[in-house]
C-alpha positions in Angstrom: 111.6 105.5 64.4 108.3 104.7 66.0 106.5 104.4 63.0 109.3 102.2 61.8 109.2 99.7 64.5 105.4 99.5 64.7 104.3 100.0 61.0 102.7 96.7 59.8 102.9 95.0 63.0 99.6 95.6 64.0 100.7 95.0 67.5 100.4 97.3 70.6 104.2 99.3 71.0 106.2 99.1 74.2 103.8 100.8 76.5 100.9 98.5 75.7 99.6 101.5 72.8 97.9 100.5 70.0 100.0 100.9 66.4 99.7 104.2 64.7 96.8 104.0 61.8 98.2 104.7 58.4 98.8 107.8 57.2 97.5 109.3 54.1 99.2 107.4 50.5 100.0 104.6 52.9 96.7 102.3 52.7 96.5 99.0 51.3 97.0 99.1 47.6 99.8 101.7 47.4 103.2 101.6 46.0 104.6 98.1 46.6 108.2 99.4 46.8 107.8 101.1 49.5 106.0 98.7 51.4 108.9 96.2 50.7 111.4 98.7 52.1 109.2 99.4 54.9 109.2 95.9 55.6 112.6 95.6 55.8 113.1 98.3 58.1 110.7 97.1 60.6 112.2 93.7 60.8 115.9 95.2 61.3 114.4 97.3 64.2 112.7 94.7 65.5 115.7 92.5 66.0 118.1 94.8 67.6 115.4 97.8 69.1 115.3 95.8 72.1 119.1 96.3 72.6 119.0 99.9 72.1 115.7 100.2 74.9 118.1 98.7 77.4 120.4 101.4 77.0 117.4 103.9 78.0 115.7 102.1 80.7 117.7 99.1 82.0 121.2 100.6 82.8 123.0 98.3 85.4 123.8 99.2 88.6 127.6 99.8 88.6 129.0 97.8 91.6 130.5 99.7 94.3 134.1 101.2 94.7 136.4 99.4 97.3 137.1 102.1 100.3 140.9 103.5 100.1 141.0 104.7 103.5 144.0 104.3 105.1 144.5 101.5 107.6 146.0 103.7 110.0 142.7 106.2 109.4 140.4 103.5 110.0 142.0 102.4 113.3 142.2 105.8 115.5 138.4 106.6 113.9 137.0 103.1 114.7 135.0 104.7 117.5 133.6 107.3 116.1 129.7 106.9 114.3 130.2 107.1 110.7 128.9 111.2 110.6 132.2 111.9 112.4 133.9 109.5 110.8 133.5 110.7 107.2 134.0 114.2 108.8 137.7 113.9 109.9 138.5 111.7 107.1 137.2 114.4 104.8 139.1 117.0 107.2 142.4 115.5 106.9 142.6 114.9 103.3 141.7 118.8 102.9 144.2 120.1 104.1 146.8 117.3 103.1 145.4 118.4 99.4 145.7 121.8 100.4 149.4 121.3 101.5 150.4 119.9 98.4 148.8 122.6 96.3 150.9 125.2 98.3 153.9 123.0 97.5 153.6 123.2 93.6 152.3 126.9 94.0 155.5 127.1 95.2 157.4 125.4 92.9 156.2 127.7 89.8 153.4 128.6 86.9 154.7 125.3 85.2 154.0 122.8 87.5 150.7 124.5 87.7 150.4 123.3 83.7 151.1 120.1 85.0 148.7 119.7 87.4 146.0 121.0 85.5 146.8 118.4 82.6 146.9 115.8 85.5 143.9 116.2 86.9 142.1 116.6 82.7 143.2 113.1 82.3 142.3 111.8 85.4 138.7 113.4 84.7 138.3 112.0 81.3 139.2 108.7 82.8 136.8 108.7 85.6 133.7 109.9 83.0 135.0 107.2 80.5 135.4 104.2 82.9 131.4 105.0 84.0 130.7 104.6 80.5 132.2 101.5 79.8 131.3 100.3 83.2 127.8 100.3 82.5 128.0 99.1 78.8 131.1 96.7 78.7 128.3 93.8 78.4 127.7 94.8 74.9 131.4 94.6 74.1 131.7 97.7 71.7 134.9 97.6 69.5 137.5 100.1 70.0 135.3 102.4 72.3 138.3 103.1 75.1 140.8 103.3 72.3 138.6 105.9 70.2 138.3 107.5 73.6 141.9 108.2 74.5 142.7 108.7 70.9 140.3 111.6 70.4 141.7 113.0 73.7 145.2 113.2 72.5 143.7 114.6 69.2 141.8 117.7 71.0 144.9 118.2 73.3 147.2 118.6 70.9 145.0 121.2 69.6 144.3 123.3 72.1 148.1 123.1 73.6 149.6 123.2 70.2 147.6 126.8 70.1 149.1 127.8 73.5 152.7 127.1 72.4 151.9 129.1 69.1 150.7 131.8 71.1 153.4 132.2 74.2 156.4 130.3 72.8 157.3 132.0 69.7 160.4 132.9 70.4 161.5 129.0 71.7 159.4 127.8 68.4 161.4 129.8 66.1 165.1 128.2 67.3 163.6 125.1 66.8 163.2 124.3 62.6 160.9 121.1 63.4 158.7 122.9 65.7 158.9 125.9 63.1 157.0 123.1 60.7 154.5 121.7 63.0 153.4 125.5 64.3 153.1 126.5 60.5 150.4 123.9 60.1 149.6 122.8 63.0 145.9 123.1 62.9 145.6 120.9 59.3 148.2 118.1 61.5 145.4 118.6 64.1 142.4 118.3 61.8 143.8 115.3 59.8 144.7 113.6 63.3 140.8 113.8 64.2 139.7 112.6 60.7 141.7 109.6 61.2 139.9 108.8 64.1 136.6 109.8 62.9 137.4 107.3 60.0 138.2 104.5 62.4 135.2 104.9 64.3 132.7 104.8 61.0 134.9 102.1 60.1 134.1 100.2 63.8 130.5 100.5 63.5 128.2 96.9 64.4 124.9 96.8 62.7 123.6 95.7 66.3 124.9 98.2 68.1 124.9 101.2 65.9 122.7 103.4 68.5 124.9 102.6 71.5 128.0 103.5 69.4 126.6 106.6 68.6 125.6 107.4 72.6 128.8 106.4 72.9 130.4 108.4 70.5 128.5 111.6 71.8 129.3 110.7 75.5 133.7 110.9 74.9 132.9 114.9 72.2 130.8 115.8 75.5 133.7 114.6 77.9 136.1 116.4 76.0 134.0 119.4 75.8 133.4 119.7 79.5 137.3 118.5 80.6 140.2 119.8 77.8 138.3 122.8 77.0 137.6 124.1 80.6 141.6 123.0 80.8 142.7 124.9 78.4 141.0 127.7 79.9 142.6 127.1 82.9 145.7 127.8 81.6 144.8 130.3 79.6 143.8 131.8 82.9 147.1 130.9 84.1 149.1 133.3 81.7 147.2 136.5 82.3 148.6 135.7 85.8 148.9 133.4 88.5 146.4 135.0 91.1 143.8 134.9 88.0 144.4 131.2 88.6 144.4 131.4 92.3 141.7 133.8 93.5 139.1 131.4 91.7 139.9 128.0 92.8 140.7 129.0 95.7 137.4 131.0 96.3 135.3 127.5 94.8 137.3 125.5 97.6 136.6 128.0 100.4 133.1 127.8 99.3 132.6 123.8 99.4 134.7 123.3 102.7 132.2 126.6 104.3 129.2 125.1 102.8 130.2 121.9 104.4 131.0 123.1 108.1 127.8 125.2 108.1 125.6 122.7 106.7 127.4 120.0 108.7 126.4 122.1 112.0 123.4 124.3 111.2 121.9 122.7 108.2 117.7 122.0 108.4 116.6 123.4 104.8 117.1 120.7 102.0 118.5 122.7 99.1 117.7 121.0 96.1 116.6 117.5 95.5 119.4 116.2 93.8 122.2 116.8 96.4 119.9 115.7 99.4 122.2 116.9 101.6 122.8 120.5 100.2 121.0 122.6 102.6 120.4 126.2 102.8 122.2 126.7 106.1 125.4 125.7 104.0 124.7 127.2 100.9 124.2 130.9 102.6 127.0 130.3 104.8 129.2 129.2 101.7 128.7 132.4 100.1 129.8 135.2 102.7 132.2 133.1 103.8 133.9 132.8 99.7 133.0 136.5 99.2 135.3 137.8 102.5 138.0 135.0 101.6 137.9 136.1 98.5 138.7 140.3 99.1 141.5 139.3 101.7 142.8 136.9 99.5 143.1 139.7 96.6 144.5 141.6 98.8 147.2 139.1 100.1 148.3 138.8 96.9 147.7 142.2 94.7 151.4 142.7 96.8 153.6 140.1 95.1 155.1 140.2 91.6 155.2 136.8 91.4 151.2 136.4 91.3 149.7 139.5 89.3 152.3 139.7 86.5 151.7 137.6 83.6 153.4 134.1 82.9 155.7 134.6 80.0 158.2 132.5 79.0 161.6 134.0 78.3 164.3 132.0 75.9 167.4 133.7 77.4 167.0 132.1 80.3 164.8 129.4 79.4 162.2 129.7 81.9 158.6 131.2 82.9 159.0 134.3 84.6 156.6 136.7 86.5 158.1 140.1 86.2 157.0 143.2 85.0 155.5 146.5 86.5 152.0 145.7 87.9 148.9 147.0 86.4 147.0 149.8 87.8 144.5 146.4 89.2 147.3 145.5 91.2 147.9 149.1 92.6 147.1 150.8 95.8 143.9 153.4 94.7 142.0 155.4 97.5 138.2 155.2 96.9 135.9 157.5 99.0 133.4 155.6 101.1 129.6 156.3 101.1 127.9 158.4 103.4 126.5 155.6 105.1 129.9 154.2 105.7 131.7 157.4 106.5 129.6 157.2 110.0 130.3 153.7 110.5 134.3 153.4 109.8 134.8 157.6 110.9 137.0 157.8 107.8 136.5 159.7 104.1 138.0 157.1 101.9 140.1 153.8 102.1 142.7 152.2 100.0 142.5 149.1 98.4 143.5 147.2 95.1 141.2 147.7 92.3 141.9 144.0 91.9 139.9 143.6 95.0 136.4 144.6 93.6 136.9 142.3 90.5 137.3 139.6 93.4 133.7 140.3 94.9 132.5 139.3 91.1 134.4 136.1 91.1 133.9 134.9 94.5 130.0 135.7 94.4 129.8 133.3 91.0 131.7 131.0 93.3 129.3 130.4 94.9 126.1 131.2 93.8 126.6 129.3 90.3 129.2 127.0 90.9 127.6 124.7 93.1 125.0 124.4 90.4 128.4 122.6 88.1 128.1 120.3 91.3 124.1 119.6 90.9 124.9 118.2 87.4 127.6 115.7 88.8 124.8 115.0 91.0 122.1 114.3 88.4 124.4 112.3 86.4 125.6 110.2 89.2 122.1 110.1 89.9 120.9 109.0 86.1 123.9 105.7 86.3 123.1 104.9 90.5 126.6 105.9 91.3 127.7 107.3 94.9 130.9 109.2 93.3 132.8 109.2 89.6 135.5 107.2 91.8 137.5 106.6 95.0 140.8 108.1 94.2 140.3 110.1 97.5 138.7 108.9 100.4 136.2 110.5 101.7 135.9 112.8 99.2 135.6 109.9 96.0 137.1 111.1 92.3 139.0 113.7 90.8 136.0 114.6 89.5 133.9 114.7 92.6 136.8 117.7 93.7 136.4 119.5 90.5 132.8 119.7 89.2 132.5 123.4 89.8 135.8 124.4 88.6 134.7 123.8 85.2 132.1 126.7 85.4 134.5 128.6 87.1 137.3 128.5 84.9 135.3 129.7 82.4 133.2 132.4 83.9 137.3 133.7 84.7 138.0 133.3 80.9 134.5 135.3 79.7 135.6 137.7 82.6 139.0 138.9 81.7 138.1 139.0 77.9 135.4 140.8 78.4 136.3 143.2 81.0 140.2 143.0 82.0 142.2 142.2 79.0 143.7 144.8 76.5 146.0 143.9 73.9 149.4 142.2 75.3 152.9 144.2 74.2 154.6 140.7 75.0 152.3 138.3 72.8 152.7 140.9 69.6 156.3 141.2 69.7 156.7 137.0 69.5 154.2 137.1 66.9 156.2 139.8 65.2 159.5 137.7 65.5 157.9 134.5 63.8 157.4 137.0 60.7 160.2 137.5 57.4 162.5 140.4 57.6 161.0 141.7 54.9 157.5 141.6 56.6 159.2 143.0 60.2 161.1 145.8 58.1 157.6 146.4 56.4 155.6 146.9 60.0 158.6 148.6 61.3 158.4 151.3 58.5 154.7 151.9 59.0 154.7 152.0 62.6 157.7 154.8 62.3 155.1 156.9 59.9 151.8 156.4 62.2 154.0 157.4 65.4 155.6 160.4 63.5 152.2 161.5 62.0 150.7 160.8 66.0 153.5 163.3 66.9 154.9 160.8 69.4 158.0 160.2 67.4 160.0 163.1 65.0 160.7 163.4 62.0 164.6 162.6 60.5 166.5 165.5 59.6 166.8 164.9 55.5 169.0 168.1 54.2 168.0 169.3 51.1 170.6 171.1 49.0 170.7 171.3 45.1 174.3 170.4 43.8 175.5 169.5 47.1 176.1 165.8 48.6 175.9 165.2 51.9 177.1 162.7 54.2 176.6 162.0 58.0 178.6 160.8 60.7 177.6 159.6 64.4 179.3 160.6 67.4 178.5 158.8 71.0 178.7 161.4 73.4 178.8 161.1 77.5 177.2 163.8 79.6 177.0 164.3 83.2 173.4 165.2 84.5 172.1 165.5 87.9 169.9 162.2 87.6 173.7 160.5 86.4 175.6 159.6 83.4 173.8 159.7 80.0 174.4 158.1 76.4 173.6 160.0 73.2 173.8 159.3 70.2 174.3 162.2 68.0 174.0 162.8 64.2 176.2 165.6 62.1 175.6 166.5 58.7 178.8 167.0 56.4 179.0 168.7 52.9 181.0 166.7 50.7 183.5 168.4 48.7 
């Protein structure tokens, strides 16, 4: 492209350089054609380059957000100086945040779902409105519409696939969602085509670069918002504390990170978060590492938060029962010898769950806060404060959830890779979507692998030449010491 704009124009280039000589074949005297076409290019460039150069080095300052604070905020703080200001507002809307995340905690695994989809879109709008904030002079056609369209392309992908995978069972009672599960992925491919279409189809010779910026900027909001999401909730069904112990280990480390750099921070951190300091980033992570072992261990007791999310058509509900998993057991682990003199005790019982914690609450916050650094630099790159002002003191959705997005997938890489074994629950729905012929099929060879295993034996089949044989069943009750039992018993009969 540099060569384009500055080939036959003899002219210095942007920076005051001198034009590139010619390059071999391309001296005076060579093919005419190609000079023609060259010609052509350069003046094209030349008209619009100096739109696209804006978008690189002139990007307007976006005007400030108006402050939300409440009224009634502003008048019992007015005497404070604006440090302790912005520290009780801050204060307060943690735990009235807090609060309200307890409440839908509370209120079950599916207003969880809710949430998370909540606070997706409210992300994707704050990255979008930046977007259009800064290039809304150029008056690009249908860039929000393309935006929100592609959103509700890629989340109908990625939740179709979630209702595919844990609602079988409700799927298959239903015959039009029995069509759209079937092919849902070609419904979700020819959805994004369509809108891939439309934008080729919206493209302004003048603006075709910044289209094309723009165009990457909503794939790489996406990428960073429904997919992280989706893993979210993906998180979700292996169990709710796999849900909790994170996010709640990334919020323990920004509010201890902000108390101890608030108090005792000196150190500047990194350049791009100017307040970051040492102090707070040290303090941050032994204070998430010890919330995060008692927290495991707060909740390794309860059904309700180890056992996965499964959704149950009976009764038409998520439920969270089942027996816990030896993570979520009581194991005794001897100590070491060092230990052993400190504590005067052998060994000391914990939940397994526990030590996976320490892994999850160090990446809290030792890599997290680097997902905050790049909300930093990109605030940075477009001379914004925050993505918004939804909440005071704090500023956008996004401001709250920058490192969640790491997190939620370090969680996802972390049970695949070192937690999850195949699900009972998730095969059998699987199996139900199938023909009876295919279920009679995988019933038949499952009963020959278990009987060649030795786990299951063998039906009696009498053998008698010039004999038929029939069989009858008799239900029989008998009384053992552990109670009543069932059987179901099975006579051969010669026939006569």
């Amino acid at each position: 492209m540099w060569e384009l704009r500055h080939r036959g124009g003899g002219g210095p280039g942007p920076g005051g350089e001198a034009a590139a000589p010619p390059r071999e074949g391309e001296a005076a005297g060579g093919d005419h054609e190609t000079e023609s076409t060259s010609d052509k290019e350069t003046d094209i460039d030349d008209r619009y380059g100096d739109l696209d150069s804006r978008t690189d080095s002139d990007i307007p300052e976006i005007p400030p957000s108006l402050d939300r604070t409440p009224e009634i905020l502003k008048k019992a703080l007015s005497g404070l100086s604006s440090r302790w200001k912005n520290w009780w507002i801050r204060g307060i809307l943690t735990l009235t945040m807090i609060s309200l995340f307890f409440l839908i905690i509370y209120m079950g695994s599916f207003m969880l779902m809710l949430l998370v989809l909540s606070i997706q879109v409210k992300c994707f709008h704050e990255i979008i409105t930046i977007g259009y904030r800064v290039y809304h002079s150029y008056d690009l056609p249908w860039f929000r519409t393309l935006s929100w369209y592609f959103l509700l392309c890629v989340n109908y992908f990625f939740y179709g696939e979630t209702v595919a995978d844990y609602f079988a069972t409700f799927v298959q009672r239903e015959e039009q969602l029995q069509f759209l599960i079937r092919y849902h992925r070609f419904i979700s491919f020819a959805l994004y085509l369509a809108g891939f279409c439309m934008f080729v189809l919206s493209l302004v010779k003048k603006h075709y670069r910044l289209q094309f910026y723009m165009f990457a900027w909503t794939h790489v909001t996406l990428l960073i918002t429904v997919t992280q999401s989706h893993l979210v909730i993906q998180n979700l069904f292996e169990g709710m504390i796999w849900f909790l112990v994170p996010i709640s280990s990334v919020i323990c480390n920004d509010i201890a990170a902000y108390i101890f750099g608030f108090f005792f921070g000196r150190t500047p951190l990194i350049k791009l978060s100017p307040k970051k300091t040492w102090e707070g980033f040290i303090g941050g992570f032994f204070s998430t590492v010890i919330f995060g072992f008692i927290a495991a261990y707060l909740l390794s007791k309860y059904q309700y938060f180890v056992c996965p999310v499964e959704y149950r058509s009976d009764v038409n509900s998520f439920v969270t029962e089942c027996e816990p998993s030896e993570l979520f057991q009581l194991q005794s682990y001897s100590l070491p010898p060092f230990l052993k003199a400190v504590l005067r005790r052998e060994s000391v019982s914990m939940y397994p769950f526990q030590i996976h914690s320490i892994a999850l609450s160090t990446f809290a916050s030792l890599i997290g806060p680097f997902g905050g650094f790049f909300a930093s630099g990109f605030k940075r790159a477009f001379k914004i404060k925050d993505f918004a002002n939804t909440i005071p003191g704090h500023g956008g959705i996004m401001d709250r959830f920058d490192c969640q997005y790491l997190m939620a997938t370090f969680v996802h890489v972390y049970i695949t890779s070192f937690i999850r074994g195949p699900n009972p629950s998730k095969v059998l729905q699987q199996l139900l979507v199938l023909q009876p012929e295919q279920q009679l099929n995988i019933y038949k060879t499952l009963k020959t692998h278990l009987i060649e295993k030795g786990i299951l034996q063998p039906t009696l089949k009498p053998e008698c030449s010039g004999s038929r044989w029939s069989f009858i069943q008799v239900c029989a009750m008998f009384k053992l010491q552990t109670g009543p039992r069932k059987v179901l018993l099975t006579f051969p009969i010669e026939d006569e």
